[in-house]
C-alpha positions as CSV (number, residue, x, y, z in Angstrom):
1,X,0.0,0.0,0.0
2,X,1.6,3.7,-0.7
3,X,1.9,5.9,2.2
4,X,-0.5,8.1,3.0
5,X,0.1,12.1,2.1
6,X,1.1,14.1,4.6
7,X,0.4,17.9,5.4
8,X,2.4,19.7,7.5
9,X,0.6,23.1,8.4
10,X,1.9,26.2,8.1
11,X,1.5,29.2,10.3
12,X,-1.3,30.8,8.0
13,X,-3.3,27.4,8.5
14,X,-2.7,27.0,12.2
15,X,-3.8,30.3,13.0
16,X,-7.1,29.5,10.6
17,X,-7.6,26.7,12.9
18,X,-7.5,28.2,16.0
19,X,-10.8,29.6,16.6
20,X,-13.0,27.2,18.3
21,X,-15.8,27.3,15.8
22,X,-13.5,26.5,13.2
23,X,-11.8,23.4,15.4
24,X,-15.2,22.3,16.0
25,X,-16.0,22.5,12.4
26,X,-13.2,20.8,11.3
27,X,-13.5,18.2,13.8
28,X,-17.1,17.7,12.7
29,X,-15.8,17.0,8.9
30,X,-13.1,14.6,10.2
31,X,-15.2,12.4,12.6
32,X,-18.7,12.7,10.6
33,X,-17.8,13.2,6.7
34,X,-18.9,15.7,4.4
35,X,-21.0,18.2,5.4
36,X,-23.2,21.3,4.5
37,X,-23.3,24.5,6.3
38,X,-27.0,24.3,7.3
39,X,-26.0,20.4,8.8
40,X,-23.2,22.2,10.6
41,X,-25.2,24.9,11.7
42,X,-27.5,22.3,12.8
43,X,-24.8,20.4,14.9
44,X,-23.2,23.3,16.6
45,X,-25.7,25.4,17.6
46,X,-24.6,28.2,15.3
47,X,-26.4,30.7,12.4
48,X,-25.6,29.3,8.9
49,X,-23.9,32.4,8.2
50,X,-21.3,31.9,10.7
51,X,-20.7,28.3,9.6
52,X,-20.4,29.2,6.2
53,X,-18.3,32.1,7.0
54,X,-15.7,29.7,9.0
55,X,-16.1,27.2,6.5
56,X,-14.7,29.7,3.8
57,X,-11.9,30.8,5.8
58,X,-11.1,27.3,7.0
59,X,-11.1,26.3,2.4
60,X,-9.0,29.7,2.3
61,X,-6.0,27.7,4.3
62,X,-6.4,24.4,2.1
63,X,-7.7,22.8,5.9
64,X,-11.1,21.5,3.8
65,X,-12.3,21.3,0.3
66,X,-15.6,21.5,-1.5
67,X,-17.0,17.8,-2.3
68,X,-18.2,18.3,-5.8
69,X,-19.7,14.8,-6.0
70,X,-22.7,15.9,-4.4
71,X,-24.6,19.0,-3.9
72,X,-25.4,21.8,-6.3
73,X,-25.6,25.6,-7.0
74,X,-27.4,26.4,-3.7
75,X,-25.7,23.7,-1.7
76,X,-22.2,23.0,-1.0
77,X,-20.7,20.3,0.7
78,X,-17.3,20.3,2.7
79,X,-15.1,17.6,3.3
80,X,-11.5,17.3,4.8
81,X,-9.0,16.5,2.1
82,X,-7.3,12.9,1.4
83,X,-4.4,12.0,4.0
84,X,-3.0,12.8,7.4
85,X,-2.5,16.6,8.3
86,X,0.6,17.1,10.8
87,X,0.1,20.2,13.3
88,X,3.0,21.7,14.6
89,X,6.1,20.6,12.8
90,X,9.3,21.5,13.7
91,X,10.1,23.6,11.2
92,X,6.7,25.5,11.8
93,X,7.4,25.6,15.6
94,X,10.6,26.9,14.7
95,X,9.6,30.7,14.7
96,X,7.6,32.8,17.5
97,X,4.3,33.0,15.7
98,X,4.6,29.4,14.5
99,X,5.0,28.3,18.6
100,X,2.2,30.8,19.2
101,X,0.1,29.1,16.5
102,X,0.6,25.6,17.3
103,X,0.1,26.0,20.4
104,X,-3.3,27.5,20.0
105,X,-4.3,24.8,17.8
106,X,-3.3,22.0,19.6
107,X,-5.0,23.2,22.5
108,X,-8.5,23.7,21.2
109,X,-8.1,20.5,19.3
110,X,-7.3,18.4,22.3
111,X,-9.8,20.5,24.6
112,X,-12.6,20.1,22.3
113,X,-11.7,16.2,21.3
114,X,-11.5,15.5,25.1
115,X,-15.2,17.2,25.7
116,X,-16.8,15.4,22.7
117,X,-14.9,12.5,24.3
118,X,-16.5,12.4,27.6
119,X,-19.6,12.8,25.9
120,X,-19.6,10.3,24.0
121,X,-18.5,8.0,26.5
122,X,-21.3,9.0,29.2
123,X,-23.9,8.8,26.4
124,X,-22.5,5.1,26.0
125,X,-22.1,4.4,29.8
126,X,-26.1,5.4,30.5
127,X,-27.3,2.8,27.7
128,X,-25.7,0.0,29.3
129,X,-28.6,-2.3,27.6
130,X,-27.2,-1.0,24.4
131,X,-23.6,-3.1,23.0
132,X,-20.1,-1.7,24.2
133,X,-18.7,-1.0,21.4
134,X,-15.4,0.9,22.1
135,X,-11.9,-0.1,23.0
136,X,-10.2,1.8,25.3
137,X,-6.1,0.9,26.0
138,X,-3.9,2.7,28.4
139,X,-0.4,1.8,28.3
140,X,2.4,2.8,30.1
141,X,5.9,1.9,28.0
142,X,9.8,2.3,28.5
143,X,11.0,3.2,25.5
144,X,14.4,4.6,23.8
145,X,13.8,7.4,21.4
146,X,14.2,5.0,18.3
147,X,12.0,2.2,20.3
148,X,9.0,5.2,20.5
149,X,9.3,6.0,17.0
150,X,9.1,2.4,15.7
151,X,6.2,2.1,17.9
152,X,4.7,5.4,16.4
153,X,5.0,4.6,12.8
154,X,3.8,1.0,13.1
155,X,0.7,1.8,14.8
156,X,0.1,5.2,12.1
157,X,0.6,2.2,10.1
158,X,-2.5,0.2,10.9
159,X,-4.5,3.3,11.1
160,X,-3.3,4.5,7.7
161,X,-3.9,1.1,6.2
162,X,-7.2,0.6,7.4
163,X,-8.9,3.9,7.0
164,X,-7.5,3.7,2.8
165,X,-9.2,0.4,2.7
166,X,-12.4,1.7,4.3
167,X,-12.5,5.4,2.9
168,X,-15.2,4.7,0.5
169,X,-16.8,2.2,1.5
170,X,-20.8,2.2,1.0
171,X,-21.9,-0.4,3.5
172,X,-25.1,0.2,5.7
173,X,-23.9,-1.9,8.5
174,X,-20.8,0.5,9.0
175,X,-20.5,2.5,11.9
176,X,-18.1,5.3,11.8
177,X,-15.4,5.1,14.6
178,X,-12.9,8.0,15.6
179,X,-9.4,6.4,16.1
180,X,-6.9,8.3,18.3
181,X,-3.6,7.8,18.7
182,X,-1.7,9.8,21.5
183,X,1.7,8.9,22.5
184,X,3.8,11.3,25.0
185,X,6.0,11.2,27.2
186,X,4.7,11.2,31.2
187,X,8.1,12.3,32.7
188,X,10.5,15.0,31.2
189,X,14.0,12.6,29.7
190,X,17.1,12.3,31.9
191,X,19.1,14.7,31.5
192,X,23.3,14.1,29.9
193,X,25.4,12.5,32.4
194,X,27.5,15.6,33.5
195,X,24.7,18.5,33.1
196,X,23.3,20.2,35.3
């Protein structure tokens, strides 16, 4: 299988994507698929106006594109692009106002993926009649810089492998799932031998 593209975002398209409207918007595309602005308007809560407005600025900094497969003069649809996006590279992290804008954006992505998270997870928890149908792993690992980033590109692997094969698939018995994969270190690294 090829690998999947990458995007690495640039300061203009951090700083497009961190206002929370337009984090929950893009968030919305990526776990949900293509939508319009009156769905989106619909799902957060906001005036159609405003979600087209973000959704302009958000196609402005290449973070979405139009779905011309369906829709039509009165209706557009919005879709994240094909393959991974990569926020907060080292070269964009590099300058002040990169820092500044990767932080931003990382922020209100996690805060706002951790909210819907809990949500979703209550929702689940109060249906207990209903199937569990999540997997939730917590691992703790010991790893050597080279060890972690084996681990890291094996699992993006799976996930990259998978969503291809699954992309386009047109089955009414599938469920759309949002796969995360966070990997951090819990403790700062040892310092050199020597340094103080």
């Amino acid at each position: 299988m090829a690998e999947q593209q990458m995007r690495e975002l640039d300061t203009a398209a951090l700083r497009a994507l961190g206002h929370p409207l337009r984090v929950r918007i893009f968030d919305i595309l990526s776990r949900e698929g293509a939508q319009t602005s009156s769905s989106l308007s619909e799902m957060t809560g906001e005036s159609s106006g405003s979600t087209s407005y973000h959704l302009r600025i958000l196609a402005r900094a290449h973070l979405i594109e139009e779905d011309t497969t369906r829709g039509n003069a009165r209706e557009r649809w919005w879709m994240l692009p094909r393959g991974r996006v990569l926020v907060g590279s080292e070269e964009t992290s590099a300058t002040p106002a990169g820092l500044a804008a990767t932080q931003l954006a990382l922020t209100e992505l996690y805060r706002q993926r951790g909210e819907w998270f809990l949500r979703t997870l209550q929702e689940r928890l109060a249906r207990p009649s209903e199937q569990w149908d999540a997997h939730l792993t917590f691992a703790n690992l010991s790893l050597t810089v080279p060890q972690y980033e084996q681990l890291a590109q094996r699992l993006q692997a799976i996930i990259d492998e998978v969503a291809e094969d699954t992309r386009d698939q047109d089955d009414e018995e599938a469920v759309r799932y949002s796969v995360r994969l966070d990997i951090l270190p819990s403790q700062n690294p040892p310092r050199a031998r020597g340094a103080r």
